[in-house]
PDBQT receptor file of N, H, CA, C and O in Angstrom, charges set to zero:
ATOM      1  N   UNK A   1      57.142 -81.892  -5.889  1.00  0.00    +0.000 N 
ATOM      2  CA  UNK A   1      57.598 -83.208  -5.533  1.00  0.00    +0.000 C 
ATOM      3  C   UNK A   1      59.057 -83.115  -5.082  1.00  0.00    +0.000 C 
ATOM      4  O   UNK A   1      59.920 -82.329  -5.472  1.00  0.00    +0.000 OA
ATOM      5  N   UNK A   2      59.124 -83.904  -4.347  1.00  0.00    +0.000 N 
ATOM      6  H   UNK A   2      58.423 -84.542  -4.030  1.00  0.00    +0.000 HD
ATOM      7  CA  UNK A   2      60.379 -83.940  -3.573  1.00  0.00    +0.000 C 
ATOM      8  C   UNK A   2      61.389 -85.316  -3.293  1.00  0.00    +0.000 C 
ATOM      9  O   UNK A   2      61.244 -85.905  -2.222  1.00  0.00    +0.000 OA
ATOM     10  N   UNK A   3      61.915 -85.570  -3.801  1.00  0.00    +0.000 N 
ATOM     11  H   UNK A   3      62.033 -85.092  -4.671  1.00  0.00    +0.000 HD
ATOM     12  CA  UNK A   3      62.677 -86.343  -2.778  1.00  0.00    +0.000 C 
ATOM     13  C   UNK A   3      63.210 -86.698  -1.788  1.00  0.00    +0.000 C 
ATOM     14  O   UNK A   3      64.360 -86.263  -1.848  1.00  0.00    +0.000 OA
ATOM     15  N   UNK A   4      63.035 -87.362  -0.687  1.00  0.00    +0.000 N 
ATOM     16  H   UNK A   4      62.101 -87.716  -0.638  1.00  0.00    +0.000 HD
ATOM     17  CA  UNK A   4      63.407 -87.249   0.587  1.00  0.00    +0.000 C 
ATOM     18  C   UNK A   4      64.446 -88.407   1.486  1.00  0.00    +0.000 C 
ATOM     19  O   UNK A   4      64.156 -89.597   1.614  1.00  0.00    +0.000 OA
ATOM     20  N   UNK A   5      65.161 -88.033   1.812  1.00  0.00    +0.000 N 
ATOM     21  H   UNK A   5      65.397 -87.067   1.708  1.00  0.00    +0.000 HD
ATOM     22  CA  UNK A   5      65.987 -89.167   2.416  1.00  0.00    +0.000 C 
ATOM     23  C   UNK A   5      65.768 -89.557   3.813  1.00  0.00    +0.000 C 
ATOM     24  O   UNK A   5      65.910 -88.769   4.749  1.00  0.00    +0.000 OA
ATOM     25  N   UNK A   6      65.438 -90.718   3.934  1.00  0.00    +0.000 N 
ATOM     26  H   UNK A   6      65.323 -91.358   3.175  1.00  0.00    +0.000 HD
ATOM     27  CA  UNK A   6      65.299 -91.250   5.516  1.00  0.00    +0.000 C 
ATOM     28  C   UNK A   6      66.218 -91.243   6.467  1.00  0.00    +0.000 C 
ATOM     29  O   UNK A   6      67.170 -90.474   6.327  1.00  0.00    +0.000 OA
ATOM     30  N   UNK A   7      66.146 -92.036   7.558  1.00  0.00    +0.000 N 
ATOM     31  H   UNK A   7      65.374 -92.661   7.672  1.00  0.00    +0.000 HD
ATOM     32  CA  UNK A   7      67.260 -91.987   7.942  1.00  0.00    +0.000 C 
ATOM     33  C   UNK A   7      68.576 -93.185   7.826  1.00  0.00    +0.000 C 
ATOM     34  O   UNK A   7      69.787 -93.249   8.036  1.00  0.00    +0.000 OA
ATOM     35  N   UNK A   8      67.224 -94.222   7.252  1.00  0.00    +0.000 N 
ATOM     36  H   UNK A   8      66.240 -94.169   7.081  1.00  0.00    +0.000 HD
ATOM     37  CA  UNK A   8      68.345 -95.209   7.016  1.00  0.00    +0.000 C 
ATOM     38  C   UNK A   8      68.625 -95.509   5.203  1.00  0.00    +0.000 C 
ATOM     39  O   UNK A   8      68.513 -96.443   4.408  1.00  0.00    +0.000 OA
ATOM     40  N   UNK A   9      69.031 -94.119   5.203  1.00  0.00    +0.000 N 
ATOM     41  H   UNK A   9      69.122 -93.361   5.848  1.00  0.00    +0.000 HD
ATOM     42  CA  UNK A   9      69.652 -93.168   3.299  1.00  0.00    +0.000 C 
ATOM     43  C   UNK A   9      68.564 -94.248   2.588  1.00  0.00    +0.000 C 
ATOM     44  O   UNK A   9      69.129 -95.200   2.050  1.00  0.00    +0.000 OA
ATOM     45  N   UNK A  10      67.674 -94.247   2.536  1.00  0.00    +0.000 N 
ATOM     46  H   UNK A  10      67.215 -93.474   2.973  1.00  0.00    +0.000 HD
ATOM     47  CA  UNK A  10      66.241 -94.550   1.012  1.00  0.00    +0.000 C 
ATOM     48  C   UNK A  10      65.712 -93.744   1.386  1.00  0.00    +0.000 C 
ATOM     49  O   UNK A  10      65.384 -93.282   2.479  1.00  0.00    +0.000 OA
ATOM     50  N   UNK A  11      65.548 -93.414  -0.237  1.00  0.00    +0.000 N 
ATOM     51  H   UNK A  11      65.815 -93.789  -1.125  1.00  0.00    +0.000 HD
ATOM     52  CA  UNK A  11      64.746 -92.288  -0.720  1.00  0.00    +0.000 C 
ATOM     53  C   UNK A  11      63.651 -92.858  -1.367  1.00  0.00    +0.000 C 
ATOM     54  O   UNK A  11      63.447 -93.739  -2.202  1.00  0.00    +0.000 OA
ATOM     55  N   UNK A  12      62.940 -91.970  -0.625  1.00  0.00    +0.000 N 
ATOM     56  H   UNK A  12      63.106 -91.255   0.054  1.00  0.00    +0.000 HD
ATOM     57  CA  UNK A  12      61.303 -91.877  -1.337  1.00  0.00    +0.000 C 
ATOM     58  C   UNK A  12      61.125 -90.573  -1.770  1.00  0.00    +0.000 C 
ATOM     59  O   UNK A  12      61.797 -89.571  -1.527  1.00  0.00    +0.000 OA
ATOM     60  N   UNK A  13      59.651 -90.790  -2.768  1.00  0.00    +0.000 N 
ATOM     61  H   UNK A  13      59.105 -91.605  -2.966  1.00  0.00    +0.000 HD
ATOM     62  CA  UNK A  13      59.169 -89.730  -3.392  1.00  0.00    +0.000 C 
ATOM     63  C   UNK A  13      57.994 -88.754  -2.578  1.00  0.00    +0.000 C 
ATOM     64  O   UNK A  13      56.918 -89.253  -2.251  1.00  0.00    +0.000 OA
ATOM     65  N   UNK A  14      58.263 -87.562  -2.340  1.00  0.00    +0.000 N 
ATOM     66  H   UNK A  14      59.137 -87.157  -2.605  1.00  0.00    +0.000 HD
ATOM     67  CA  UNK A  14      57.444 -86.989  -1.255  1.00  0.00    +0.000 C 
ATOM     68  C   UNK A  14      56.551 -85.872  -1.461  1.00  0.00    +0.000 C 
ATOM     69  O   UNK A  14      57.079 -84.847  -1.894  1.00  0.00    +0.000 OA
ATOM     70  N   UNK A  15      55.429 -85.858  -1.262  1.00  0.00    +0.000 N 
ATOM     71  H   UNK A  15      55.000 -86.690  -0.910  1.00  0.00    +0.000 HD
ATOM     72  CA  UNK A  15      54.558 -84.222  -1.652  1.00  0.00    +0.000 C 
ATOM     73  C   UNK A  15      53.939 -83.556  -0.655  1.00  0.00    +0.000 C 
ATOM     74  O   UNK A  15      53.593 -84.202   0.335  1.00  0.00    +0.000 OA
ATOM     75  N   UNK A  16      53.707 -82.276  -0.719  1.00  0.00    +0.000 N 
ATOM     76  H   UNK A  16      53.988 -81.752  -1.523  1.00  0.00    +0.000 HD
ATOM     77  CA  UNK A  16      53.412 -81.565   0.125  1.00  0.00    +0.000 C 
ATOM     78  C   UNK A  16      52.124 -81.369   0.639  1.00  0.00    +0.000 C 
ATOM     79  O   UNK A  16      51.218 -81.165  -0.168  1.00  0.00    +0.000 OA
ATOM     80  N   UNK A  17      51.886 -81.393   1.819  1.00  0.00    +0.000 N 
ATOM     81  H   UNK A  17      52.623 -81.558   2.475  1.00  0.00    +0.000 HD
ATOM     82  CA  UNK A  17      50.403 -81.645   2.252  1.00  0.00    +0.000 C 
ATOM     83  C   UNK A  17      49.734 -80.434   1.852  1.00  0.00    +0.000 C 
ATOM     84  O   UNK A  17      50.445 -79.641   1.236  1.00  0.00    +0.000 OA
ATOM     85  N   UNK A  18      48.569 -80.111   2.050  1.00  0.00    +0.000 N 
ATOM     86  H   UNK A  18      47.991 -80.756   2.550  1.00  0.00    +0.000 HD
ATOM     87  CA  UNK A  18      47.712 -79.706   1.637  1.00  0.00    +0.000 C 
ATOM     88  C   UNK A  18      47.478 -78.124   2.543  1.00  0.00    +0.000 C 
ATOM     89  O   UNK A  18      46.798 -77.160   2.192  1.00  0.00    +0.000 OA
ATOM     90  N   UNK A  19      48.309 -78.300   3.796  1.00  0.00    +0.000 N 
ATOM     91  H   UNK A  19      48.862 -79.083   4.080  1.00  0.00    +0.000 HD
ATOM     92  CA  UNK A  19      47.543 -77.379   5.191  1.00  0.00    +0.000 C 
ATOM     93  C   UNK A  19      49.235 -76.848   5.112  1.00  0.00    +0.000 C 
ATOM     94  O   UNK A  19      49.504 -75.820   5.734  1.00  0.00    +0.000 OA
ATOM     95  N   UNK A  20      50.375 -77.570   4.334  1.00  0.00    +0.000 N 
ATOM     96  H   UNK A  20      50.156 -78.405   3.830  1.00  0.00    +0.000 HD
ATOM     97  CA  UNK A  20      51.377 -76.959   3.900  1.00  0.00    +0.000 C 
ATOM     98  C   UNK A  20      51.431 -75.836   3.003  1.00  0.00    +0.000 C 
ATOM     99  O   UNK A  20      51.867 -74.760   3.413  1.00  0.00    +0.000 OA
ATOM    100  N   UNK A  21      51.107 -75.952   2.042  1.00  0.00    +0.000 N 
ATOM    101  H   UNK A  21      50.753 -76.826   1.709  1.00  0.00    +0.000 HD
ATOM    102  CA  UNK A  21      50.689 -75.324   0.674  1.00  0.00    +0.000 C 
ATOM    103  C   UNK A  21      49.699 -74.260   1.033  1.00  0.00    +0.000 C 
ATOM    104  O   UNK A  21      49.864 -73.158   0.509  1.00  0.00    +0.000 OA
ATOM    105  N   UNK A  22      48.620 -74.446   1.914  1.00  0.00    +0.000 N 
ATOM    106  H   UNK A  22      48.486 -75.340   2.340  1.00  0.00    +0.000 HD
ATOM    107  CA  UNK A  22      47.716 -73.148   1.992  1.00  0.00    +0.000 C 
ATOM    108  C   UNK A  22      48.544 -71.885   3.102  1.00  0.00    +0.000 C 
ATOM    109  O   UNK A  22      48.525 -70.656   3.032  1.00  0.00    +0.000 OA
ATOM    110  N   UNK A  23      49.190 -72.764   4.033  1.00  0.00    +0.000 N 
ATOM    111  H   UNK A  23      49.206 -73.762   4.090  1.00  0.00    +0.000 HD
ATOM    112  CA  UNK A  23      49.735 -71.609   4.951  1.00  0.00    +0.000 C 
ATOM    113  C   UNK A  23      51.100 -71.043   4.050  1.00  0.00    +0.000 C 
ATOM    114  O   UNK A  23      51.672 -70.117   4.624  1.00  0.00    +0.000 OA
ATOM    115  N   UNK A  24      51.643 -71.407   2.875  1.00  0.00    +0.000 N 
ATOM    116  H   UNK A  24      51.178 -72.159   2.409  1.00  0.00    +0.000 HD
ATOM    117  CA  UNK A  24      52.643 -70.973   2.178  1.00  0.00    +0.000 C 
ATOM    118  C   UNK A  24      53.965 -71.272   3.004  1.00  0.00    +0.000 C 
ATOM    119  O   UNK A  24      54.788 -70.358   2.958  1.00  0.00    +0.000 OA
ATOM    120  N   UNK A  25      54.315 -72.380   3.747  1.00  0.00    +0.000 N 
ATOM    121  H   UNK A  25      53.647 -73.123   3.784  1.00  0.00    +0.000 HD
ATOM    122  CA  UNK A  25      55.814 -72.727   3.857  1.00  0.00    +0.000 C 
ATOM    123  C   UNK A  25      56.483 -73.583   3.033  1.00  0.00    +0.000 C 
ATOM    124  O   UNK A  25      56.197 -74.695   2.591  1.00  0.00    +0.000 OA
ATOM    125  N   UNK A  26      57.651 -72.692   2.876  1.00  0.00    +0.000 N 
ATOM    126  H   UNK A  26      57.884 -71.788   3.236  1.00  0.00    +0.000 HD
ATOM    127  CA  UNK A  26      58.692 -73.189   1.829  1.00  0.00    +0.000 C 
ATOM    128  C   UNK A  26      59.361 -74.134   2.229  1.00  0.00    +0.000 C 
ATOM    129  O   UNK A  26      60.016 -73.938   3.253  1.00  0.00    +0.000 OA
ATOM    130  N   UNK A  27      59.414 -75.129   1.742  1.00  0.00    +0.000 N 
ATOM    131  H   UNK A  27      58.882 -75.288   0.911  1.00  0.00    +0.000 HD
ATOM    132  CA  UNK A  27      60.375 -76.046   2.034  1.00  0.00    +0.000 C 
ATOM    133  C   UNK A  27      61.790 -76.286   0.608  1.00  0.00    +0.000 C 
ATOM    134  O   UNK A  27      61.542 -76.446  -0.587  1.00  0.00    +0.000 OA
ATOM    135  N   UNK A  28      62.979 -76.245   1.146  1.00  0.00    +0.000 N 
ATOM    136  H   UNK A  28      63.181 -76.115   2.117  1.00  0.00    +0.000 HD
ATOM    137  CA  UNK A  28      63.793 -75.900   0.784  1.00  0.00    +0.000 C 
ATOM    138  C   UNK A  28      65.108 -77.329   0.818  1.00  0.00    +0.000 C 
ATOM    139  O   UNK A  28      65.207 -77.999   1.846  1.00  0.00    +0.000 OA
ATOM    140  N   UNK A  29      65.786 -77.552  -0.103  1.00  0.00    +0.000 N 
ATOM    141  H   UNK A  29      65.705 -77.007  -0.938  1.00  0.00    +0.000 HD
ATOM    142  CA  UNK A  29      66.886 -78.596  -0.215  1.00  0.00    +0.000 C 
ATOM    143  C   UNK A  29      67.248 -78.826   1.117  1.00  0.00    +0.000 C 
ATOM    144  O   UNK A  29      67.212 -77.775   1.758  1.00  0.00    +0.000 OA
ATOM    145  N   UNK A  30      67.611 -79.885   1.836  1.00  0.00    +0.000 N 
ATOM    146  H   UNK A  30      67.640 -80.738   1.315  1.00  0.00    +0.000 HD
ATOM    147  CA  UNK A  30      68.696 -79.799   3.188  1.00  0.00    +0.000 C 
ATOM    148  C   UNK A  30      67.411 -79.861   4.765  1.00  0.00    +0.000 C 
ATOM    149  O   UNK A  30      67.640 -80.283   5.898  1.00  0.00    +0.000 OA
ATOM    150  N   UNK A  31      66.278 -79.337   4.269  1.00  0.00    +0.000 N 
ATOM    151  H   UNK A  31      66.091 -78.994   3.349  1.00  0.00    +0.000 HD
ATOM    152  CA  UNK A  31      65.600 -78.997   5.191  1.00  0.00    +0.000 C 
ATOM    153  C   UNK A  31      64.910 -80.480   5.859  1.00  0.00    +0.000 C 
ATOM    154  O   UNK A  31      64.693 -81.373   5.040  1.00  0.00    +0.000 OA
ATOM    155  N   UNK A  32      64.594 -80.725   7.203  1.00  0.00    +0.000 N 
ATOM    156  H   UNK A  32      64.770 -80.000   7.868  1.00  0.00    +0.000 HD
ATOM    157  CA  UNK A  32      64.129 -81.913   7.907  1.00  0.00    +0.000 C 
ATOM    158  C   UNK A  32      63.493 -81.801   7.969  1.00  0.00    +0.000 C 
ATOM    159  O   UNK A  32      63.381 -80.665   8.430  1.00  0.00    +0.000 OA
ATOM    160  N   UNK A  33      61.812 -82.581   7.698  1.00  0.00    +0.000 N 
ATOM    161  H   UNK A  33      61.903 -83.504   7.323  1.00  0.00    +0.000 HD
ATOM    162  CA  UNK A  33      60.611 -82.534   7.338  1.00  0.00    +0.000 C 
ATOM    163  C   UNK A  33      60.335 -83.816   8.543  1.00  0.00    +0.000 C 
ATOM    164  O   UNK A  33      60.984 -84.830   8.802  1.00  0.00    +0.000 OA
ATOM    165  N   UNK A  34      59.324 -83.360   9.003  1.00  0.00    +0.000 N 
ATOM    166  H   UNK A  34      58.797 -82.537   8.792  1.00  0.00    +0.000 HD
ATOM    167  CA  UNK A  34      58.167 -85.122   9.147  1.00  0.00    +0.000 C 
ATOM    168  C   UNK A  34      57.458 -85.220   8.121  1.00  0.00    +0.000 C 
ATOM    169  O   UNK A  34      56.908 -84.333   7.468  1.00  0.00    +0.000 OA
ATOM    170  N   UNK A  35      57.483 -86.898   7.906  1.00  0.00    +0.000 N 
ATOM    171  H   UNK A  35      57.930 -87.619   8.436  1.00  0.00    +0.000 HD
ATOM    172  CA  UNK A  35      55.920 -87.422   6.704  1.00  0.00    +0.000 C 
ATOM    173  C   UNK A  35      55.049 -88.462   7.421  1.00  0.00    +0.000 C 
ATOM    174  O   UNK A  35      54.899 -88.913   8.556  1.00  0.00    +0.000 OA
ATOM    175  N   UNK A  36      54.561 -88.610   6.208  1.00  0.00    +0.000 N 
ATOM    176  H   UNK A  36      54.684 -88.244   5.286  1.00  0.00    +0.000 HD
ATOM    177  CA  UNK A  36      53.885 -89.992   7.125  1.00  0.00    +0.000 C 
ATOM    178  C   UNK A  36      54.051 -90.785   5.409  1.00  0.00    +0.000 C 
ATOM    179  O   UNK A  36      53.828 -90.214   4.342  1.00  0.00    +0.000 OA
ATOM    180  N   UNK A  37      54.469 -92.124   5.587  1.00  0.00    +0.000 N 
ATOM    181  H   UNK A  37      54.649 -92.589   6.454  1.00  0.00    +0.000 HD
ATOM    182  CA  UNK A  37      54.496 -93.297   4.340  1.00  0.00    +0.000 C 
ATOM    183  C   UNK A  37      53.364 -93.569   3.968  1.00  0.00    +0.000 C 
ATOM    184  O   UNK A  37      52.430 -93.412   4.754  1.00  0.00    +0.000 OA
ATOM    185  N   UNK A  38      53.157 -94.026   2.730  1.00  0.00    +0.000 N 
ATOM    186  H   UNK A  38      53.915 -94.154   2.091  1.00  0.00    +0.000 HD
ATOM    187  CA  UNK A  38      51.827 -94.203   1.922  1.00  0.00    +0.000 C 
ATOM    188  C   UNK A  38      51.713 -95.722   2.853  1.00  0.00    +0.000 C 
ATOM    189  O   UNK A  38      52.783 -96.309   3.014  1.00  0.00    +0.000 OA
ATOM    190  N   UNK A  39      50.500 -96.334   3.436  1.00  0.00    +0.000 N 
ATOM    191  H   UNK A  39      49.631 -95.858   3.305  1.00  0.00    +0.000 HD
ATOM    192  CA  UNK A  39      50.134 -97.668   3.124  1.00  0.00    +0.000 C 
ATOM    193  C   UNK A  39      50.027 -98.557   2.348  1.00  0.00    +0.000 C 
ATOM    194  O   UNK A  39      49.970 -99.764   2.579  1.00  0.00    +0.000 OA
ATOM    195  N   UNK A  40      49.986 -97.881   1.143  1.00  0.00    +0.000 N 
ATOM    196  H   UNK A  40      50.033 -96.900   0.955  1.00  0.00    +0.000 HD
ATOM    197  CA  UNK A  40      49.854 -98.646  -0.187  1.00  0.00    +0.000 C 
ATOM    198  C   UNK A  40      51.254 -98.949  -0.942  1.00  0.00    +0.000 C 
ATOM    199  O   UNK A  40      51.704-100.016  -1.361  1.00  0.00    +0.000 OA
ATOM    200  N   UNK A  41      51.819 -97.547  -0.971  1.00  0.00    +0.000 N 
ATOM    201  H   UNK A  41      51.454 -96.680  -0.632  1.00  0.00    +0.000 HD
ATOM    202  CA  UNK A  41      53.327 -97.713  -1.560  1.00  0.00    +0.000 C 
ATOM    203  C   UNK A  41      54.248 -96.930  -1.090  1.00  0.00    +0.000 C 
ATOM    204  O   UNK A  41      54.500 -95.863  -1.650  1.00  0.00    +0.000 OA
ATOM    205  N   UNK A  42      54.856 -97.315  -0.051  1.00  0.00    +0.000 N 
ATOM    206  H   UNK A  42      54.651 -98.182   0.404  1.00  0.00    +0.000 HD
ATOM    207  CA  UNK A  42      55.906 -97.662   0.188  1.00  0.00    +0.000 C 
ATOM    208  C   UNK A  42      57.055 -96.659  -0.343  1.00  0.00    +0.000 C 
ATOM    209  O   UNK A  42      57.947 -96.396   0.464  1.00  0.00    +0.000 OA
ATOM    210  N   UNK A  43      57.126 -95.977  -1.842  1.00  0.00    +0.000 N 
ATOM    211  H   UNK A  43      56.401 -96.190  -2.498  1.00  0.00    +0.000 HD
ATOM    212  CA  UNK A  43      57.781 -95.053  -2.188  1.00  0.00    +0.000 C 
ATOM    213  C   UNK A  43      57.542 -94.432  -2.061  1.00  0.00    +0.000 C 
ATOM    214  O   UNK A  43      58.405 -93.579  -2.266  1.00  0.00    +0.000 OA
ATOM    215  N   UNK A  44      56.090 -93.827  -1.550  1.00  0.00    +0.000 N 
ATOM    216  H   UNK A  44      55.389 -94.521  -1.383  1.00  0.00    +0.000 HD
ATOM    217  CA  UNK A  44      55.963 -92.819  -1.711  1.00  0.00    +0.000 C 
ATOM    218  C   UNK A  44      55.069 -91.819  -0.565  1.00  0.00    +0.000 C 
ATOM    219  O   UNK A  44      54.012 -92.247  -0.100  1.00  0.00    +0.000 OA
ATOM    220  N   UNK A  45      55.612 -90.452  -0.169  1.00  0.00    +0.000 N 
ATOM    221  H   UNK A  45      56.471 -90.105  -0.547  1.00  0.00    +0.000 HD
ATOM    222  CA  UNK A  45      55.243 -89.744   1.009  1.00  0.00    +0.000 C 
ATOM    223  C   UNK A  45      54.413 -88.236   1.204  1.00  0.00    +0.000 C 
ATOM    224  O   UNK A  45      54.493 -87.347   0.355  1.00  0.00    +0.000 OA
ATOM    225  N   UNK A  46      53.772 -88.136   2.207  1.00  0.00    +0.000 N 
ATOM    226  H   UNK A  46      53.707 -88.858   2.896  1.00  0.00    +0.000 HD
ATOM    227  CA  UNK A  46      53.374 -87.420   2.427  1.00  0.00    +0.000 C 
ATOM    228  C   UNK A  46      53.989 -86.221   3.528  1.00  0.00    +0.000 C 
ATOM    229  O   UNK A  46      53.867 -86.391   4.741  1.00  0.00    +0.000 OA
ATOM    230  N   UNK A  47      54.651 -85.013   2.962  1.00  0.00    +0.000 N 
ATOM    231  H   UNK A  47      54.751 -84.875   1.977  1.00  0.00    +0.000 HD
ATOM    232  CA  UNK A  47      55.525 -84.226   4.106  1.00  0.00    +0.000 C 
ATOM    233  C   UNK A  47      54.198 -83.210   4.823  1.00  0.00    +0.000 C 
ATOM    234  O   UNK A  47      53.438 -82.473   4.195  1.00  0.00    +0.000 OA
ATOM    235  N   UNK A  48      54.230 -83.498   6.567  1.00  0.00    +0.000 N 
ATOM    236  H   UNK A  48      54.847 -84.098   7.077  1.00  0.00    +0.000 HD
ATOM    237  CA  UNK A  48      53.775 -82.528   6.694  1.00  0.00    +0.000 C 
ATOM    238  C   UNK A  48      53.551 -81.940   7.779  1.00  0.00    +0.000 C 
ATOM    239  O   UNK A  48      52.604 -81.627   8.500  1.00  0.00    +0.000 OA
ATOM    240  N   UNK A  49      55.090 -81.831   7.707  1.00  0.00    +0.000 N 
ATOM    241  H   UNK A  49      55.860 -82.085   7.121  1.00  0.00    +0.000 HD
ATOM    242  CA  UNK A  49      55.489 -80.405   8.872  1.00  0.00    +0.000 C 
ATOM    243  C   UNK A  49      56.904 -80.470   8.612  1.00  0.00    +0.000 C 
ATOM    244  O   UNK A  49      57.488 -81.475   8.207  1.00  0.00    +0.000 OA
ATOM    245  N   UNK A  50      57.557 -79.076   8.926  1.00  0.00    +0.000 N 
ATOM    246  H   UNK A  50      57.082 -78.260   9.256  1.00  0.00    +0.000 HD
ATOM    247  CA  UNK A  50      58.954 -78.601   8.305  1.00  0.00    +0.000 C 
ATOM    248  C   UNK A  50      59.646 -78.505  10.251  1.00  0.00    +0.000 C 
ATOM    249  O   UNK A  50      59.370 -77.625  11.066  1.00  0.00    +0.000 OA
ATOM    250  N   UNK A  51      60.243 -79.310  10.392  1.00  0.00    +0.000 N 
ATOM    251  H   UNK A  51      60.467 -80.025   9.730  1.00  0.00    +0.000 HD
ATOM    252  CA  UNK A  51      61.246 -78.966  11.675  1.00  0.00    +0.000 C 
ATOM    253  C   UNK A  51      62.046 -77.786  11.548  1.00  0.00    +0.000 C 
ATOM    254  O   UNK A  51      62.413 -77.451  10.422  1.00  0.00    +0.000 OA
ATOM    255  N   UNK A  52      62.354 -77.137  12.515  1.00  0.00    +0.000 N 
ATOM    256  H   UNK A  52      62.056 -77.410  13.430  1.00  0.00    +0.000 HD
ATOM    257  CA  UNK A  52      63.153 -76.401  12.894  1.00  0.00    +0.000 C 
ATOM    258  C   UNK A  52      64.802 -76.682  13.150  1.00  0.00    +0.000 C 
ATOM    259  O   UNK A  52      65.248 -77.342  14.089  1.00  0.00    +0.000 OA
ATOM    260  N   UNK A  53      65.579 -76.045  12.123  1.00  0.00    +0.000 N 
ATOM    261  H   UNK A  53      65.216 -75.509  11.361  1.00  0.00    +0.000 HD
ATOM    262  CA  UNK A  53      67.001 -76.758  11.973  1.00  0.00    +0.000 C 
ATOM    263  C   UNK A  53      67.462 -75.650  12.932  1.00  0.00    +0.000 C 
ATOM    264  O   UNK A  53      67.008 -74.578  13.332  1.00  0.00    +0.000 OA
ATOM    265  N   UNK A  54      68.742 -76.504  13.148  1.00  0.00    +0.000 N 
ATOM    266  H   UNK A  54      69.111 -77.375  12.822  1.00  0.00    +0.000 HD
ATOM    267  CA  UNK A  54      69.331 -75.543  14.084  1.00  0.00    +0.000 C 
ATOM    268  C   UNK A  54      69.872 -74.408  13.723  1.00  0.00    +0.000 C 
ATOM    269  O   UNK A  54      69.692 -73.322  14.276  1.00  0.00    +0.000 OA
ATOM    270  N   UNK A  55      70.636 -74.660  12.664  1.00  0.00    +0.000 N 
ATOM    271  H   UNK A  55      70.782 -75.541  12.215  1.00  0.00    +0.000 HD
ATOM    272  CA  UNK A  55      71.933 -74.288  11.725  1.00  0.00    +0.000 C 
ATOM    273  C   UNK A  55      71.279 -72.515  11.410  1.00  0.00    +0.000 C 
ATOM    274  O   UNK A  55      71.874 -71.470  11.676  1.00  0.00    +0.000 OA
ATOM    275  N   UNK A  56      69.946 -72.663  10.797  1.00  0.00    +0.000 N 
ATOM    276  H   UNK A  56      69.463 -73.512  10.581  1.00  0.00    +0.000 HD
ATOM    277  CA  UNK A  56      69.381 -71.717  10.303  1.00  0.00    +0.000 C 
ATOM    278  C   UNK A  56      69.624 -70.257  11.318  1.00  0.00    +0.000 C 
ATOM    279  O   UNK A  56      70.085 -70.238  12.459  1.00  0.00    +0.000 OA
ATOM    280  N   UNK A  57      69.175 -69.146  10.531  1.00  0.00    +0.000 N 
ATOM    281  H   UNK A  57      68.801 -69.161   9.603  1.00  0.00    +0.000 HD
ATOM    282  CA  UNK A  57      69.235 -68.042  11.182  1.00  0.00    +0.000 C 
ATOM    283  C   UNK A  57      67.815 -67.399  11.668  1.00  0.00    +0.000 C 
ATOM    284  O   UNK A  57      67.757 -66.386  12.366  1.00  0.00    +0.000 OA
ATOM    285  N   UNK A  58      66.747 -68.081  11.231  1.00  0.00    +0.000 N 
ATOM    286  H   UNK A  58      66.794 -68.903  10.664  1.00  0.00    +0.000 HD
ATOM    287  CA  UNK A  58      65.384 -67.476  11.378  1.00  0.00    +0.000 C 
ATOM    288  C   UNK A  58      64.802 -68.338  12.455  1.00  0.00    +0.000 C 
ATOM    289  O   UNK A  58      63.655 -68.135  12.855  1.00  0.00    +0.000 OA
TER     290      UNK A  58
């Protein structure tokens, strides 16, 4: 579980998809994710796909 900050700074609560977890990418503090928001609530998210930061070296 994760916490994730939007862009307009609220945080929701976020977990890792499923096709995340089987291919084994790490997702890491700092890192920019897409989700998609629950329909139901609002706090809470689904991450699932890890963007490519710039900053990084890989």
């Amino acid at each position: 579980m994760f916490l994730v900050r939007l862009d307009n700074e609220d945080m929701i609560l976020g977990y890792v998809s499923g096709k995340i977890r089987r291919s084994f990418i790490r997702i890491l503090s700092g890192d920019t994710v897409k989700i998609e928001v629950s329909r139901y609530d609002s706090t809470r998210c689904r991450i699932i796909y890890r963007l490519c930061n710039k900053d990084s070296k890989d």
